[in-house]
N, C-alpha and C positions, 0 to 999 in steps of 0.2 A: 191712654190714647196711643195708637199706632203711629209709629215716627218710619215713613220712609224714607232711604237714604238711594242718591241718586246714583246710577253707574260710575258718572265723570268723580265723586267723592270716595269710591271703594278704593281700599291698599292694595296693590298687585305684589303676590310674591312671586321672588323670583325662584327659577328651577334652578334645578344642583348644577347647572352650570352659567349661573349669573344670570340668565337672561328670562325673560318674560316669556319668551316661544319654547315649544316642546324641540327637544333637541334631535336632528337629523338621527337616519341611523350611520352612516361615517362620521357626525360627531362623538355618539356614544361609544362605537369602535375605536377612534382616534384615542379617545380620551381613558378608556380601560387598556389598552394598548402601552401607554405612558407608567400607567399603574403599573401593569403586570410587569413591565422591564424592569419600573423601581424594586420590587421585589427577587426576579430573577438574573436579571444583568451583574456580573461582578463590581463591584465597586474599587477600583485601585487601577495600578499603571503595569501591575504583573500575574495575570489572572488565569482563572481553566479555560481549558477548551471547553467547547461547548460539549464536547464526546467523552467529557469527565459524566458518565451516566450512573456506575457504581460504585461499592465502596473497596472494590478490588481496584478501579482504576486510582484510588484514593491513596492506595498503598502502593501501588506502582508508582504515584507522583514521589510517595515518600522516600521508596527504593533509592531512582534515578538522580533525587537530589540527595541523597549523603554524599553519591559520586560525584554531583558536577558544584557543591558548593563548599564552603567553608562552614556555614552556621545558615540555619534559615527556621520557620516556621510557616505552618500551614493553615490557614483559617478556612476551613470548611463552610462554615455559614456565609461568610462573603464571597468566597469563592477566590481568595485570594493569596498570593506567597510573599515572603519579606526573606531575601538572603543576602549574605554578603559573599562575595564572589565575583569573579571575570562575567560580567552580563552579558558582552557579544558571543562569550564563548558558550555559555548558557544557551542565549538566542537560538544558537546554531545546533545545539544538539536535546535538548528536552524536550519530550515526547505526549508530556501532559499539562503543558501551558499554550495560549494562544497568544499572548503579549510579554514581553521581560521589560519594563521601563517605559511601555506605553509602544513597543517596537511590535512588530506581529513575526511571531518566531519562525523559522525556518519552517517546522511541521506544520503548523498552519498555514503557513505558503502552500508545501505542497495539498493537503487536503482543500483548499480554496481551490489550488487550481486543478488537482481531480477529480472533486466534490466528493471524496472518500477516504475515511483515515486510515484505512490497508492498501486499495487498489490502486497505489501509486507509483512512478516513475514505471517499471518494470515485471511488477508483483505480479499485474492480474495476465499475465501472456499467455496465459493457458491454464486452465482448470487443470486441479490437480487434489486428491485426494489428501487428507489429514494435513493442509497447510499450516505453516507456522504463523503467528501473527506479527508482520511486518514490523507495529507500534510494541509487542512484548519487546522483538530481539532491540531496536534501539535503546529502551529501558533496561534489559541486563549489561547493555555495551557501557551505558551512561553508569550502574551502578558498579561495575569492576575496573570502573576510570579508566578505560582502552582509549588510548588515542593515534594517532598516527606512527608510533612507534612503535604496537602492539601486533600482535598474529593471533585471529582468530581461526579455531578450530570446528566443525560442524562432523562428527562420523559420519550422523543418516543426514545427509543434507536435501534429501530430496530431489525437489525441483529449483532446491535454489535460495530460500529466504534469506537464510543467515548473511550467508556470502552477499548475496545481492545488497542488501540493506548497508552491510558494513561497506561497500564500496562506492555505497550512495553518501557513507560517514565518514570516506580517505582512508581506511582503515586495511589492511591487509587481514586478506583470510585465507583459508584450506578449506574445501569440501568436498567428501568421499560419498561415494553413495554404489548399490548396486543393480541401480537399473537403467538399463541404456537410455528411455526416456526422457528419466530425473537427470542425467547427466547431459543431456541433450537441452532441457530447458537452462537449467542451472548457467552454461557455459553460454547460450544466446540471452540472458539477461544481463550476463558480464562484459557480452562482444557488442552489443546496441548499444553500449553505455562510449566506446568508444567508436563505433560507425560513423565514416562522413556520412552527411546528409545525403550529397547527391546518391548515395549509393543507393537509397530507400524511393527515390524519384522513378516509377512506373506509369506509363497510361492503361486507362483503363484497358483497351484492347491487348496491352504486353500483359497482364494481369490473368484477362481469358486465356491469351495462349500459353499462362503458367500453368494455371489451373489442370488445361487438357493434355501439357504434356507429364504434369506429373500422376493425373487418372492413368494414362496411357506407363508409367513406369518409365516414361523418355527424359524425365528433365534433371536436368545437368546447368551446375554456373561455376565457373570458377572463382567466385570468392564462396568458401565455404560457408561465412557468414550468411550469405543470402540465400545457399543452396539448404541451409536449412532452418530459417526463417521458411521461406515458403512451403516447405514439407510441416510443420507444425503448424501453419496457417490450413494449411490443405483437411489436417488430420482431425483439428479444433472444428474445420466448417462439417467433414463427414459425422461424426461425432454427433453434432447437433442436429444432423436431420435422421440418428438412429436415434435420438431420444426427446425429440416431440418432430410439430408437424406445421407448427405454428412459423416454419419458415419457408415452407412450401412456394409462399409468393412469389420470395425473392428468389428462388433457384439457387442451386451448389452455387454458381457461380459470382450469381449477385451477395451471398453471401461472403463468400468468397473476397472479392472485393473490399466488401465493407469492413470486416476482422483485416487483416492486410491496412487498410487508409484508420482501422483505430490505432495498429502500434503505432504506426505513423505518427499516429498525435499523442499517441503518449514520448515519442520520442521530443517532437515538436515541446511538448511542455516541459521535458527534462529539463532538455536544451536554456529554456528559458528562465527556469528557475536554476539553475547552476550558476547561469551567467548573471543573473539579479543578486543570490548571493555568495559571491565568490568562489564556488566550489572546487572542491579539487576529490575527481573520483578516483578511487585505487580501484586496480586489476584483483580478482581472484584467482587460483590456482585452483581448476577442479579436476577430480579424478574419480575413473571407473575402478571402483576396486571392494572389497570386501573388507570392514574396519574388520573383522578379524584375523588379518594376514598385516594389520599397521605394526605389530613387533617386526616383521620382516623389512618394514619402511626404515632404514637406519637414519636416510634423511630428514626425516620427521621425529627423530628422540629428543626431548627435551624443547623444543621450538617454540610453543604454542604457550599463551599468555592465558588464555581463557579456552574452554569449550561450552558452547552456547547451541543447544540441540533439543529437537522434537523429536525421540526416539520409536520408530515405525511399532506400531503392533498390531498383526497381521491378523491376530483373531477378531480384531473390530473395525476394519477398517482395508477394502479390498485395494489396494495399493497399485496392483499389477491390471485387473480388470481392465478401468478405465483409458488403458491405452493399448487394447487391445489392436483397434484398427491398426495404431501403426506397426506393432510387432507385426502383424501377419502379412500390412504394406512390408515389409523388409526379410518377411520369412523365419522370424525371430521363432522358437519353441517358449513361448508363456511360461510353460510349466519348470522348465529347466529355471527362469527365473524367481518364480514362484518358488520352488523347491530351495532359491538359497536363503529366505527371509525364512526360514525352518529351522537353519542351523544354528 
């Protein structure tokens, strides 16, 4: 005999997430979202950046802390560190932790607040060929224990990194270099770090008539700081409309503008991260010169704690090119500069 059984008698089971109904799709997102953090989120109060992507940056955490700790260990699977050591001091200068004791470390301030783990404070002011990486130089500063008592050394210092970075760390540096450009960047990443604000305070119409009198070869300001802040702003916007076209909309000018109101806010966010963590920036010392003439430097023998450098090589890497516009803005012979990265 056929026995049937009525609907209101059947067992309902439940779905994999307790309930009787098919689950939304923002519940099943929510709910694999939870998962997947269990898995990849670090567990502990002293963890990686999230920009720990490889196993070189793995050895760089390991480098930076022989320097900044007493005894520690690294646990890669969790994504976590255990050291004994000064934690605020920690805090303030490791390059490859996002939290030290559940605090969220200095570098991780800054990449929060320039949603970049290079192009911060001062770094990105102008494009420039074979850069150094911002997050290496902190990491060798932190592995040869330099602190504010130290001199750092840079020969080819470029456009600036070593210096820049170590003043962003209180740290006293030297950087040499042999091209009026690099020595032109290098020395306005050092001078915006100590700029009053209102200096940088422009409308936009004072902005156009920078713009046209420095097209025109007329523009002149008596704080040098500003006189050539403006002339790299000018040279960054020319620049970009010789090599695409995709800014065409906005015009030299409105470009123009817009590079100008970004250092702006990178200065803007300096500002506010120094002042959030305590900071104290040191001055750089930069010079136009040939490291092959530093035997003639008497004042620079024996000085120097560290040398921390991206050495230029000119066979892969056109160094001089890229800033062509401005040499010929100033009448510069390329090639005479050109000719000394030979010697």
């Amino acid at each position: 005999m056929t026995r049937h059984i009525s609907p209101q008698s059947q067992v309902k089971q439940a779905t994999m997430f307790g309930t009787y109904e098919f689950p939304s799709y923002g519940e099943i997102m929510e709910a694999y979202t939870k998962e997947f953090a269990n898995y990849i989120l670090p567990k502990g109060d002293t963890t990686f950046g999230f920009w720990m992507q490889t196993l070189a940056d793995l050895e760089f955490l390991d480098l930076e802390l022989q320097g900044l700790t007493e005894e520690y260990t690294i646990d890669p699977i969790n994504r976590v560190v255990k050291f004994k050591g000064n934690e605020e001091f920690v805090r303030l200068r490791v390059a490859h932790l996002e939290k030290v004791r559940g605090k969220t470390t200095l570098y991780a301030g800054l990449v929060d607040k320039f949603d970049d783990t290079n192009a911060y404070a001062f770094h990105n002011l102008y494009p420039y060929n074979g850069k150094f990486y911002p997050r290496l130089v902190r990491t060798l500063i932190n592995a040869f224990k330099l602190n504010h008592n130290s001199l750092i050394f840079d020969p080819f210092n470029g456009s600036g990194t070593t210096t820049h970075e170590a003043s962003l760390m209180g740290i006293k540096s030297v950087g040499i270099d042999i091209t009026p450009m690099g020595i032109t960047l290098a020395e306005l990443k050092n001078d915006l770090l100590f700029i009053e604000k209102q200096k940088l305070d422009f409308t936009t119409s004072e902005l156009q008539d920078i713009f046209e009198l420095i097209k025109s070869k007329k523009w002149q300001h008596p704080d040098s700081r500003i006189h050539k802040l403006m002339l790299v702003v000018y040279f960054d916007t020319v620049d970009a409309f010789v090599r695409t076209s995709k800014y065409n909309a906005k015009g030299e000018i409105g470009l123009f503008i817009e590079k100008f109101n970004y250092i702006k806010n990178c200065y803007e966010k300096t500002m506010e991260i120094k002042e959030k963590y305590g900071l104290k920036f040191e001055s750089a010392h930069i010079i136009e010169g040939d490291i092959l003439e530093l035997k003639n430097m008497s004042e620079m023998k024996e000085k120097f704690d560290a040398c921390i450098t991206s050495p230029p090589y000119y066979f892969s890497i056109d160094y001089v090119g890229k800033d062509k516009i401005a040499y010929d803005y100033f009448g510069i012979d390329i090639k005479k500069i050109e000719s000394k990265y030979l010697e």
